[in-house]
C-alpha positions in Angstrom: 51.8 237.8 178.2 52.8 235.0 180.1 55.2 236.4 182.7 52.2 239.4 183.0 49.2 237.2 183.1 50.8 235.2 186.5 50.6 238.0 188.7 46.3 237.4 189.0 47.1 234.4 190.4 48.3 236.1 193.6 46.5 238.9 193.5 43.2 236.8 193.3 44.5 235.2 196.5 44.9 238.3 198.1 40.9 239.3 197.1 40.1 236.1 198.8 42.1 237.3 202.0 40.5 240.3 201.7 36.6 239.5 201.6 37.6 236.7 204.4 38.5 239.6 206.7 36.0 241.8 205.1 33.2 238.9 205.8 34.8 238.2 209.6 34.9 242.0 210.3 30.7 241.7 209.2 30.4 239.1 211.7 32.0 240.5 214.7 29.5 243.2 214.4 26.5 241.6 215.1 25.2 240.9 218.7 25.8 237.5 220.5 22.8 238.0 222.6 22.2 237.9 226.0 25.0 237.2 228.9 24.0 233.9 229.0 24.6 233.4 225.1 28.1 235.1 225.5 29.5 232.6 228.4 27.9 229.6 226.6 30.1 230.6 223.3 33.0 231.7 225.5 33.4 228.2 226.9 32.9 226.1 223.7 35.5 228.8 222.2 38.0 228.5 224.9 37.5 224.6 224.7 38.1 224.8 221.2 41.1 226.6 221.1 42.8 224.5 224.2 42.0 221.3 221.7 43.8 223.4 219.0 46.9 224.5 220.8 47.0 220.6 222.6 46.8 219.2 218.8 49.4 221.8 217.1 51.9 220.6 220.0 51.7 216.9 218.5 51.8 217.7 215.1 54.7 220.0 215.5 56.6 217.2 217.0 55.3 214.7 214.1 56.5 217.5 211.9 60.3 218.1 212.7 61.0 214.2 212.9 59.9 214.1 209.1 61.3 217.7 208.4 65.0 216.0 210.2 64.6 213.0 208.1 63.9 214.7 204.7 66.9 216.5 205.7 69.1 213.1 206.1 67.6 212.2 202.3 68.3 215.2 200.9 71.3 216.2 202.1 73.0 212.6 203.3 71.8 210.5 201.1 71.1 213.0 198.0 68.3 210.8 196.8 66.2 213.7 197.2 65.7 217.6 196.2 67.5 220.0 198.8 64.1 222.0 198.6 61.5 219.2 200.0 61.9 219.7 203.7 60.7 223.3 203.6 58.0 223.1 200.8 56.8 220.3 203.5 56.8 222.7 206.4 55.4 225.9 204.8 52.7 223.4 203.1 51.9 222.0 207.1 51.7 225.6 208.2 49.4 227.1 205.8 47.2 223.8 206.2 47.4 224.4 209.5 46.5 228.3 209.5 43.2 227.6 207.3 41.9 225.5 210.0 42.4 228.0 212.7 41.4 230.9 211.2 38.2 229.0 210.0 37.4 227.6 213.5 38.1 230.9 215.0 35.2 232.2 213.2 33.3 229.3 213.8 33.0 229.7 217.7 32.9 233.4 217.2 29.5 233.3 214.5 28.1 230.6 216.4 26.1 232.4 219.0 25.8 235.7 216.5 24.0 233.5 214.4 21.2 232.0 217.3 20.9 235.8 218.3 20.2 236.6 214.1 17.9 234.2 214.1 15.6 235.6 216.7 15.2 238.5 214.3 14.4 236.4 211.3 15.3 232.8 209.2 17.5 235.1 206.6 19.7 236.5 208.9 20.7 233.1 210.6 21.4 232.3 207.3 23.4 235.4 206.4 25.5 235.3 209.4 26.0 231.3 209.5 26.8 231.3 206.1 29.2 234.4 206.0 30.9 233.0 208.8 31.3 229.7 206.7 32.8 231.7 203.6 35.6 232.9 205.6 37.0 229.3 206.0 36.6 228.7 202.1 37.9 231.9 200.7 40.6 231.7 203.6 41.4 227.7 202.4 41.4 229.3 198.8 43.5 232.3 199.4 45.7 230.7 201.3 46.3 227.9 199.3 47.1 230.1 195.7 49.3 232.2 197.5 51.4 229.5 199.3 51.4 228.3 195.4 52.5 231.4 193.9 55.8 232.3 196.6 56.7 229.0 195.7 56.8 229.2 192.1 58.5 232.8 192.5 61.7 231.6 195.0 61.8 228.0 192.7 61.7 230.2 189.4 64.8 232.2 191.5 66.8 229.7 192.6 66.5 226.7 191.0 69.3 226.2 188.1 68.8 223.6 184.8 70.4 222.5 182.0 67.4 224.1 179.7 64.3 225.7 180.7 62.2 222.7 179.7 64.0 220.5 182.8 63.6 223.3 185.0 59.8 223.6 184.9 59.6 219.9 185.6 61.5 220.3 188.2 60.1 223.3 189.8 56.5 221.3 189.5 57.4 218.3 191.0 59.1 220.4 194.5 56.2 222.1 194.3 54.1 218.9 194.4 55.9 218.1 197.6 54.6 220.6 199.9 51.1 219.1 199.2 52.8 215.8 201.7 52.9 219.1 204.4 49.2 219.8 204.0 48.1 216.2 203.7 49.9 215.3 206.7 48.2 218.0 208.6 44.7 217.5 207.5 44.8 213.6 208.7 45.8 215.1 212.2 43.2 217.2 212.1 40.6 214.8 210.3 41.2 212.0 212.8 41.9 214.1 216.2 38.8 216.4 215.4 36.3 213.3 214.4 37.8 211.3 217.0 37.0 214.3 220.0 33.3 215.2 217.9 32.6 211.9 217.9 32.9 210.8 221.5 30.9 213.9 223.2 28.4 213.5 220.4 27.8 209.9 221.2 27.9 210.1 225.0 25.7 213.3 225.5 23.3 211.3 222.5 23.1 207.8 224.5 23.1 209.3 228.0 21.1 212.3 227.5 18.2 211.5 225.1 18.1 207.7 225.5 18.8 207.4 228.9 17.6 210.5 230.3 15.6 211.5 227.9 16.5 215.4 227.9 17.4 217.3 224.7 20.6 216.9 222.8 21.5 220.6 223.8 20.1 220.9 227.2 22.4 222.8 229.3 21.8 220.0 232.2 23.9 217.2 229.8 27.1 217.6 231.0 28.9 216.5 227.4 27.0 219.4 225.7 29.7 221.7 225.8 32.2 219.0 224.4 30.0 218.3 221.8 30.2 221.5 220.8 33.1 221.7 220.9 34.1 218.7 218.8 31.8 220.3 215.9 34.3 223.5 216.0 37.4 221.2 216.0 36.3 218.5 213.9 34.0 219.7 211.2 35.1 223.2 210.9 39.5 222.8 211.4 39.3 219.1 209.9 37.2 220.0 207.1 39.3 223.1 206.3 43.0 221.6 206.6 41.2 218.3 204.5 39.8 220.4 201.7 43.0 222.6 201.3 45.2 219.7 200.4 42.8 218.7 197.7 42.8 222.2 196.3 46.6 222.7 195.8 47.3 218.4 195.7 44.6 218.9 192.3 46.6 222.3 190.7 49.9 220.8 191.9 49.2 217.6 190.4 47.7 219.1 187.0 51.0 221.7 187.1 53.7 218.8 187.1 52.0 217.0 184.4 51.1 219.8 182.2 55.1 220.6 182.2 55.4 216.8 181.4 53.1 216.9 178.5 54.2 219.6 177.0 58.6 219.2 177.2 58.5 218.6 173.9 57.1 222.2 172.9 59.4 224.1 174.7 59.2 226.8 177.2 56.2 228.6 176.2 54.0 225.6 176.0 55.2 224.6 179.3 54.5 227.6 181.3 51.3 227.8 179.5 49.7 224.0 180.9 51.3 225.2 184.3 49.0 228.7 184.5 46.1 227.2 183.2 44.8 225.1 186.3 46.0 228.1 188.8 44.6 230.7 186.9 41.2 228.8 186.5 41.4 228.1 190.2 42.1 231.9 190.1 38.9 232.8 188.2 36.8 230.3 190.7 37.7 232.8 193.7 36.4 235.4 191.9 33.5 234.1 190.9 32.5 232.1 194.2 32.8 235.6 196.1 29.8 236.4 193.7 28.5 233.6 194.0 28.1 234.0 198.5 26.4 236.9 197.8 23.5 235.7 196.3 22.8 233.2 199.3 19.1 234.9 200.8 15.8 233.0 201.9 12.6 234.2 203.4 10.7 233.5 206.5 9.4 230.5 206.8 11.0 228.7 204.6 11.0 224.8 204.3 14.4 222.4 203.4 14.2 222.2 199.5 14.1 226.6 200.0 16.7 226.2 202.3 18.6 223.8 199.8 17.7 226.2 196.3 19.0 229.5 198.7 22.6 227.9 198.8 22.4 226.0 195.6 21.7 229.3 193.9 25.1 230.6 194.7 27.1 227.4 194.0 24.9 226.5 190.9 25.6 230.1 189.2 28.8 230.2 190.3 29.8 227.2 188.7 27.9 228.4 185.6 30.3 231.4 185.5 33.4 229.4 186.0 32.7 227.1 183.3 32.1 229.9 180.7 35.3 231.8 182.1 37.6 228.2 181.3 37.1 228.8 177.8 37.8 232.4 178.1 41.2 231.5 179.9 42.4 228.8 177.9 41.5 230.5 174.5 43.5 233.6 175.9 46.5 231.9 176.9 46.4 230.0 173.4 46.8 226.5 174.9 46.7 223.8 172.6 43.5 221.8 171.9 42.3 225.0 175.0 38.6 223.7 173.5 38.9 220.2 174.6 40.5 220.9 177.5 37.7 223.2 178.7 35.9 220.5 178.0 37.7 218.6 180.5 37.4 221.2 183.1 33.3 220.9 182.4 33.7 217.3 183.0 34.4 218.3 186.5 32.6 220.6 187.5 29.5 218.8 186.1 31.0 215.8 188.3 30.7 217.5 191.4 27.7 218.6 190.7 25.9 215.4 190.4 27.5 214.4 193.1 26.6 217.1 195.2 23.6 216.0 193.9 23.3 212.3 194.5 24.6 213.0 198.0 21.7 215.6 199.1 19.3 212.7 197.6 20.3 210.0 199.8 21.1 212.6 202.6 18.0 214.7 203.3 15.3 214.2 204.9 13.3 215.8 202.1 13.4 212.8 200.2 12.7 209.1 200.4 15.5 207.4 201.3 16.3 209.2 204.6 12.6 209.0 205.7 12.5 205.4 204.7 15.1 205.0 207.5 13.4 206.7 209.8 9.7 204.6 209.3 12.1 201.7 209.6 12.5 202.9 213.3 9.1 201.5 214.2 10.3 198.3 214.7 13.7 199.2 216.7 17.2 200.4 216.2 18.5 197.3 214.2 16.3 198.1 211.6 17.6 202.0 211.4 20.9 200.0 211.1 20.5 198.0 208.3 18.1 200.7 206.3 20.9 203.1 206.6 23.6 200.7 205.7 21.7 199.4 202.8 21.5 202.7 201.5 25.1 203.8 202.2 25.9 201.1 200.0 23.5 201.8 197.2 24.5 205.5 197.4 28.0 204.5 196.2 26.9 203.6 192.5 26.2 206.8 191.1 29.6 208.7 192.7 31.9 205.9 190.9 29.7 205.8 187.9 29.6 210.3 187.6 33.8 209.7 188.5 34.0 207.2 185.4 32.4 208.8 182.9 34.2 212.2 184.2 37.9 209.9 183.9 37.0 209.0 180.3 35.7 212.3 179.4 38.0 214.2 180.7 40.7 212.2 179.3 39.0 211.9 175.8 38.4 216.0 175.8 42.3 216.4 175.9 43.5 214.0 173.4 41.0 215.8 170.8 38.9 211.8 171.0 41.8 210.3 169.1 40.4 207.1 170.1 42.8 204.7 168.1 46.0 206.2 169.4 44.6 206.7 173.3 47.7 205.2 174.7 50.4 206.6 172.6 52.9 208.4 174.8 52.1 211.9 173.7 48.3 211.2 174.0 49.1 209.8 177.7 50.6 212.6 179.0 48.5 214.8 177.7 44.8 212.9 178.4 46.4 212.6 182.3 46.6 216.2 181.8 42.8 216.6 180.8 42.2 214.1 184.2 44.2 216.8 186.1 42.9 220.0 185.2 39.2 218.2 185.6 39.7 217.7 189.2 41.0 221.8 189.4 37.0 222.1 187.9 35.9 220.2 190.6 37.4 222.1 193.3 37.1 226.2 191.3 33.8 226.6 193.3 35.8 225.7 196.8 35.4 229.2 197.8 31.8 228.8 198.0 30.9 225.1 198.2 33.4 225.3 201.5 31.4 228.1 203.3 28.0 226.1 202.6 29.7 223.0 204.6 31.4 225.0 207.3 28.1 226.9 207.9 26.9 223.4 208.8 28.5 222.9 212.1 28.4 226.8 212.8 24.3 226.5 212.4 24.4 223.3 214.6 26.3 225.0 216.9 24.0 228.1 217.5 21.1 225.5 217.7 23.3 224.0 220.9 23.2 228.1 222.3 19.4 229.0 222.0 18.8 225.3 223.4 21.0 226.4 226.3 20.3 230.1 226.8 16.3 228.9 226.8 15.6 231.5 224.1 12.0 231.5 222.4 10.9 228.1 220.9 10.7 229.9 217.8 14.2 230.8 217.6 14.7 226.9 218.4 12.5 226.4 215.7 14.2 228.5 213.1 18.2 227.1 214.2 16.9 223.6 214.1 15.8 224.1 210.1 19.5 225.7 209.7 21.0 222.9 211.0 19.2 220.1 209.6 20.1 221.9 206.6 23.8 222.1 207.4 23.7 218.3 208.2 23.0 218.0 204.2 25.3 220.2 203.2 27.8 218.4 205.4 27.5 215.1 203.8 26.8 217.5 200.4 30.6 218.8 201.0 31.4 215.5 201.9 30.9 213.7 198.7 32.0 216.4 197.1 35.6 216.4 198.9 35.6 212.3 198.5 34.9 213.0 194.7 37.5 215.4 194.9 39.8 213.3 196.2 39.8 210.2 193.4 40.4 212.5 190.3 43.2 214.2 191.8 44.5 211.2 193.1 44.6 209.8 189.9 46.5 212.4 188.7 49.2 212.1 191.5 49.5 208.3 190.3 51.0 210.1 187.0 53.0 212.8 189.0 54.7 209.7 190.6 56.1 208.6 187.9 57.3 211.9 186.8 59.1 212.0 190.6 60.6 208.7 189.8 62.4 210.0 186.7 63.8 213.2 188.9 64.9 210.8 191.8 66.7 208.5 189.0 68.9 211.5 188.3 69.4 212.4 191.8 71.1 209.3 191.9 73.0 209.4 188.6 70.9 207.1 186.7 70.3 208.6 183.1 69.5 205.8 180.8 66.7 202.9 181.1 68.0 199.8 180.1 65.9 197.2 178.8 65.8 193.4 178.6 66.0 193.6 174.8 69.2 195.8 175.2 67.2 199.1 174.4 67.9 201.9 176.2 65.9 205.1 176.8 67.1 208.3 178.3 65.3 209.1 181.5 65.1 213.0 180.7 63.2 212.2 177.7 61.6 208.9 178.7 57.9 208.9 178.7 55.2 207.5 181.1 54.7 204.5 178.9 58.9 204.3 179.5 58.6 203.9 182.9 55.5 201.6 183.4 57.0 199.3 180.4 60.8 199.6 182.6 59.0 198.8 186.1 56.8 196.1 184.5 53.7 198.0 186.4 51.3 195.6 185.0 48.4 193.1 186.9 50.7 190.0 185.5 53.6 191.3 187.6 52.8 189.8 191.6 54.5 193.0 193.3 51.7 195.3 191.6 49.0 192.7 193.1 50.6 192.9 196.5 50.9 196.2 196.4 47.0 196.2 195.1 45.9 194.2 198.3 48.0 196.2 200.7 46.4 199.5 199.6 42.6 198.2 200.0 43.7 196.4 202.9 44.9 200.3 204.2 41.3 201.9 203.3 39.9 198.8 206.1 42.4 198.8 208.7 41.8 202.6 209.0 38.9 202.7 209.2 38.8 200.1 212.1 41.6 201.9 213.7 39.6 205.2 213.6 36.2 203.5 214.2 37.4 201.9 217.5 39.2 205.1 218.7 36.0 206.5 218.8 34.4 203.7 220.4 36.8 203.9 223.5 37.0 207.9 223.5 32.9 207.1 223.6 32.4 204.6 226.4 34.7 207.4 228.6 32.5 209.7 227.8 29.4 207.7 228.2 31.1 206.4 231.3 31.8 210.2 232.6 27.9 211.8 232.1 26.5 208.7 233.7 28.9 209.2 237.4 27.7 212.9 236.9 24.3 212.1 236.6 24.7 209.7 239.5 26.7 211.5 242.3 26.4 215.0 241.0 22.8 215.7 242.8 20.5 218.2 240.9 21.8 218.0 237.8 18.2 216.7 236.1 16.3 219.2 238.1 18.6 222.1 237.4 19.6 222.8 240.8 23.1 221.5 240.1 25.7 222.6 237.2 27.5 219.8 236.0 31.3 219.9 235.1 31.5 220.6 231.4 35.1 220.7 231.6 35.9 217.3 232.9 34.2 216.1 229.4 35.9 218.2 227.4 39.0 217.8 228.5 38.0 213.2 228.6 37.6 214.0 224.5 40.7 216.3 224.0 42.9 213.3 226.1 40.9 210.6 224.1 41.9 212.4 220.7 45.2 213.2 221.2 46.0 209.6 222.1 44.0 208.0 219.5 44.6 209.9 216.7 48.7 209.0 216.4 48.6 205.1 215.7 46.2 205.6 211.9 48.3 209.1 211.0 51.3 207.7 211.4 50.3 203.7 209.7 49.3 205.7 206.8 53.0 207.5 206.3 54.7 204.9 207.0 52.7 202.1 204.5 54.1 203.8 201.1 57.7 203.7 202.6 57.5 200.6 203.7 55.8 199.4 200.5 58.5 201.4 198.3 61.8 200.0 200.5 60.2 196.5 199.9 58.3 196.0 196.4 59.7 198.9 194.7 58.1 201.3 192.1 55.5 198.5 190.8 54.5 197.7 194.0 53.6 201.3 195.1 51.7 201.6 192.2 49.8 198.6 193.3 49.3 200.6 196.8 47.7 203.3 195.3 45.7 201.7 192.7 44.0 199.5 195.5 44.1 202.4 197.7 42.4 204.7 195.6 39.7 201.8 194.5 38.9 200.6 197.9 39.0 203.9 199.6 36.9 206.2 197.5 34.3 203.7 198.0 34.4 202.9 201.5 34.3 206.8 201.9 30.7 207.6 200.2 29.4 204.5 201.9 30.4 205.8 205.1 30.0 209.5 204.9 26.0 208.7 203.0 24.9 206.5 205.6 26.0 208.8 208.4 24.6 211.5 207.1 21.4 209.6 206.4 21.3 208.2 210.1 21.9 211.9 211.2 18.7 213.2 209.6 16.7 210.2 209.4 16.5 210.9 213.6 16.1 215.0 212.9 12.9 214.0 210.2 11.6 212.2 213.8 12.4 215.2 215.9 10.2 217.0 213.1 7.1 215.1 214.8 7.0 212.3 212.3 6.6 208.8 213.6 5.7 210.0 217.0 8.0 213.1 217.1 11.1 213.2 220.4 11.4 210.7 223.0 9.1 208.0 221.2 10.2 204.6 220.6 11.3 205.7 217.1 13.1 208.5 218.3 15.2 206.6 220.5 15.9 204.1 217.8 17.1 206.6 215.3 18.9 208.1 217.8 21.1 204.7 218.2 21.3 204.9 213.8 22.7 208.5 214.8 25.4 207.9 217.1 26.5 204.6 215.0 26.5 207.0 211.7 28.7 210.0 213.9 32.5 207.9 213.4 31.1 206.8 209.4 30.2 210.5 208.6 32.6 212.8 210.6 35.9 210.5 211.5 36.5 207.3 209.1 34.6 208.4 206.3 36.0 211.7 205.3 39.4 210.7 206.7 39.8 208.8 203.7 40.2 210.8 201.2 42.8 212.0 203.0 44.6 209.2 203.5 44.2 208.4 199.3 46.0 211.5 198.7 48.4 211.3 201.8 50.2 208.1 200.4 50.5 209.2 197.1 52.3 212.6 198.5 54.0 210.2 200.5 55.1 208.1 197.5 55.8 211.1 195.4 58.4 212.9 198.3 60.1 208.8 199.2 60.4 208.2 195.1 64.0 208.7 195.1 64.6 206.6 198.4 62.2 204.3 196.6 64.2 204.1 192.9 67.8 204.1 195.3 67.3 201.4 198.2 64.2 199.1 197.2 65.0 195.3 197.8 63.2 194.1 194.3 
């Protein structure tokens, strides 16, 4: 049953493939509109796709220095497996791959879906969020089957004592392609929010404040760049982001669930190592279902808007929880009740996350319009409103993530509360931890297409504004997108939330890499300072934290503990400042347009759209090299110097300090971002009042918090704990304490 039941895993990835295409093939179908409409989405899409190919030239470079230097580890210095450097390759391409594909679509559906709107609200929608679902079923699909060839050629190839061993050891390689994917999606978090960022402030402050013409006017000479930015950052960034936390969460759960269960042999093994892909499995199934019940009617306001695509991701999620029990009863998994229970903890996680974030997000309710009355007495007002509710929107995430951590943990261990930290009950509570997060992230397939719809919506806003198309198809892209803005900062939170349960659960996988690195190096037994000793095959977690003295008394874990929160500041100020500078260019470019361009205001003039886009491609790929390549090197350097304990420390303070900062961030941009469209609405004097061009300042400040150093960090928590997991045996072999 076993051997049979693996084969749905890539055969669900292949359905997802196929509805992707289906969905794309749907899309090309419908009309982009009028001439006009066409060369509008022609030059955002060939602006896009220079970015893209300008991008993929850097990272390819990035990626065959590291792919050479895994090389020297594994096969100089044989501290590590001979199979890293290509599971890190194929892991960057597929990463990689789901970000084109999905932007592809993106400029492609953009000016279908202003042309669908002319017809009615409903078939914006349809065609918006179609288009979306063929970056989350392709993230999805892609990311199972990348999974599944690799189990297949490491099930081939790779030779063990037992069988036991060799599912631990096929796990943790497999864990190491997730370093690949990471690696990507921080190149193409930070480049895309950096180039998004820097049109979107510059057309902002010099075409509403300062000129006071729309943010889409056709006479802005940043317009196009903005456009673009939204392809490259929100669509490509968000797609290569969220497919690392997908396969990073059924990695992660993988490697410890053939940890957990080495004891019980074989069977027991492979069984924990099907369950979280085979769940993920079921969620692609389901979350196809689920987009096709995603339908509004005419007319209708944000909170129908918002029940239309919570419809789909609420019943989907409903289906995929009652299918976990179904699964793990079926593959007879031990405790398989209170480890569905653990996957429920997830799901029901995201959920009031999701939740939490659309509260302090939308403009439907109080908090974002609070913001925006704030904007009667000037812009430093919209600044501290939305900061003081960026930070107040952090308590329920990291309270919903705790009570999910104990749960979850709690659910696996059948709540055996007086033996909770017994070695069998820690591996197998990690476990629970593990295959939460793979609950969290089942509905991808769908809660993906509602965030990639966003920028898709806002970007068919940008045509009809430019094209001059009837003010009620204005009317109609404007409630898409406004909507889009909350399901941005909705995927957001989600992807943050995401990120700190699977990083939790790579904190465990690191110490399972630590024992394989230990034998790469011949170092079998763990010797005490009381003389016992411990074999390192069958030494547990507790071995190994109890052997590296990973404990807050010990001063390398505390170092290591500053060092990582330090990393989740200093990012952010790198990343925050790139945009600054790629901004003031910008700002600096539309103004000399403005000024020695004649008859640009009065239409008589076209200005030149591509000397802005290509100021934000130059400004990205320059800016975007110095964080990427700070947050690699931190864990090595970390590892080389304070050893194991202190990389522990790293991403413990990492984790804490990042997952934080990023729902402060990513909340109070979003909040910014619709506190100024609730204004455009005609509240508080409607555009180009006083309080419009205050919230408009909130806006631009909240564009690097919500699209660049917010969601980059959960990115960077996972990134140096794939880091730390692929350097473990340099780490164990040449660390100086």
């Amino acid at each position: 049953m076993i051997t049979s039941i693996f084969w749905f895993i890539p055969v669900a990835s292949a359905v997802a493939l196929l509805f992707a295409w289906v969905f794309f093939k749907q899309m090309m179908k419908e009309s982009e509109g009028t001439d006009t409409m066409k060369k509008i989405a022609r030059h955002v899409r060939q602006g896009a796709m220079a970015y893209l190919k300008q991008q993929y030239k850097v990272v390819t470079i990035v990626f065959v220095v590291l792919c050479a230097f895994f090389c020297v580890l594994a096969y100089g210095l044989g501290v590590q497996n001979g199979w890293v450097p290509f599971a890190f390759l194929t892991g960057g391409f597929f990463s990689g791959l789901a970000g084109f594909i999905g932007m592809k679509t993106a400029t492609y559906a953009s000016a279908r879906t202003a042309n669908a709107a002319s017809r009615s609200l409903d078939s914006g929608l349809k065609v918006a969020f179609r288009a979306g679902a063929v970056m989350g079923l392709t993230v999805v699909g892609l990311g199972l089957l990348d999974i599944s060839l690799w189990f297949i050629v490491l099930n081939k190839f790779v030779e063990e004592p037992t069988a036991a061993q060799k599912l631990v050891v096929i796990t943790t390689t497999m864990l190491t392609f997730g370093m690949g994917a990471s690696t990507q999606a921080l190149f193409a978090r930070v480049g895309g929010g950096i180039y998004t960022k820097a049109a979107d402030v510059g057309a902002d402050l010099v075409g509403k404040v300062e000129a006071g013409i729309p943010e889409d006017d056709p006479r802005n000479p940043a317009t196009i760049a903005d456009n673009v930015g939204d392809n490259v950052g929100d669509v490509a960034g968000m797609g290569a982001d969220l497919y690392e936390s997908y396969c990073g969460s059924i990695l992660a759960t993988a490697a410890l669930g053939a940890s957990a269960f080495f004891a019980q042999g074989e069977v027991q093994q492979l069984k924990a190592i099907f369950a979280p892909m085979l769940i993920a499995a079921a969620g692609i199934v389901l979350s196809i279902l689920g987009i096709f019940l995603v339908r509004t009617k005419e007319g209708a306001d944000m909170k129908q808007l918002l029940g239309a695509l919570g419809k789909g991701t609420n019943i989907s999620s409903v289906l995929i929880a009652a299918a976990t029990f179904g699964i793990l009863y079926a593959l007879g998994i031990p405790n398989w009740w209170g480890l569905s229970l653990s996957v429920i903890s997830g799901l029901v996680a995201g959920v009031i996350i999701g939740q939490a974030t659309e509260y302090y997000t939308s403009h439907s309710y109080k908090p974002t319009q609070r913001i925006s009355e704030s904007g009667q007495t000037g812009p430093a007002t919209v600044i501290i409103s939305g900061i003081g509710l960026g930070m107040l929107s952090t308590a329920i995430p990291v309270i919903t993530i705790g009570v999910a951590i104990i749960l979850a943990y709690l659910f696996a261990i059948g709540f055996d509360m007086t033996n909770m930290l017994v070695a069998e009950n820690l591996s197998r509570g990690l476990y629970g931890i593990g295959i939460a997060a793979v609950g969290m992230l089942s509905t991808l397939g769908i809660t993906l297409a509602t965030d990639a719809y966003g920028p898709i919506a806002d970007n068919a806003g940008g045509n009809a504004e430019m094209s001059g198309l009837d003010p009620e198809v204005r009317k109609r892209t404007d409630a898409l997108d406004a909507l889009g803005n909350t399901t941005a900062a909705t995927g957001k939170g989600f992807a943050i939330g995401s990120a700190a349960l699977t990083a939790l659960a790579l904190l465990a996988s690191y110490i399972e890499e630590i024992k394989i690195g230990m034998q790469h190096i011949g170092q079998n037994v763990l010797e005490f300072a009381d003389g016992a000793t411990v074999e390192v095959a069958k030494a547990s977690i507790l071995d190994f934290m109890n052997y590296y003295q990973i404990n807050l008394m010990n001063p390398k874990v505390l170092v290591g503990v500053f060092i990582g929160s330090m990393m989740s500041f200093l990012f952010c100020g790198l990343t925050m400042n790139a945009v600054g500078r790629a901004a003031q260019s910008m700002v600096n470019e539309v103004r000399r347009q403005f000024r020695e361009i004649k008859g640009i205001l009065t239409g008589e003039a076209t200005p030149d759209y591509a000397r802005c886009v290509a100021i934000s491609t130059r400004g990205a790929q320059k800016e975007m090299l110095l964080p990427s390549i700070l947050a690699i090197l931190a864990p090595i350097v970390t590892g080389l110097i304070f050893g194991v304990s202190g990389v522990m420390g790293l991403l413990t303070g990492g984790l804490g300090s990042g997952f934080v900062l990023a729902v402060f961030m990513a909340n109070a941009g979003g909040a910014w971002d619709n506190a100024k469209k609730y204004v455009e609405e005609g509240h508080f004097g409607g555009k180009g009042s006083d309080v419009h061009k205050a919230t408009v300042v909130g806006d631009t400040v909240g564009d690097p918090f919500k699209d660049t150093s917010g969601p980059s960090l959960n990115i960077l928590i996972k990134l140096m704990s794939m880091v730390s997991i692929v350097m473990a045996g340099l780490t164990v072999a040449w660390s100086l304490f």
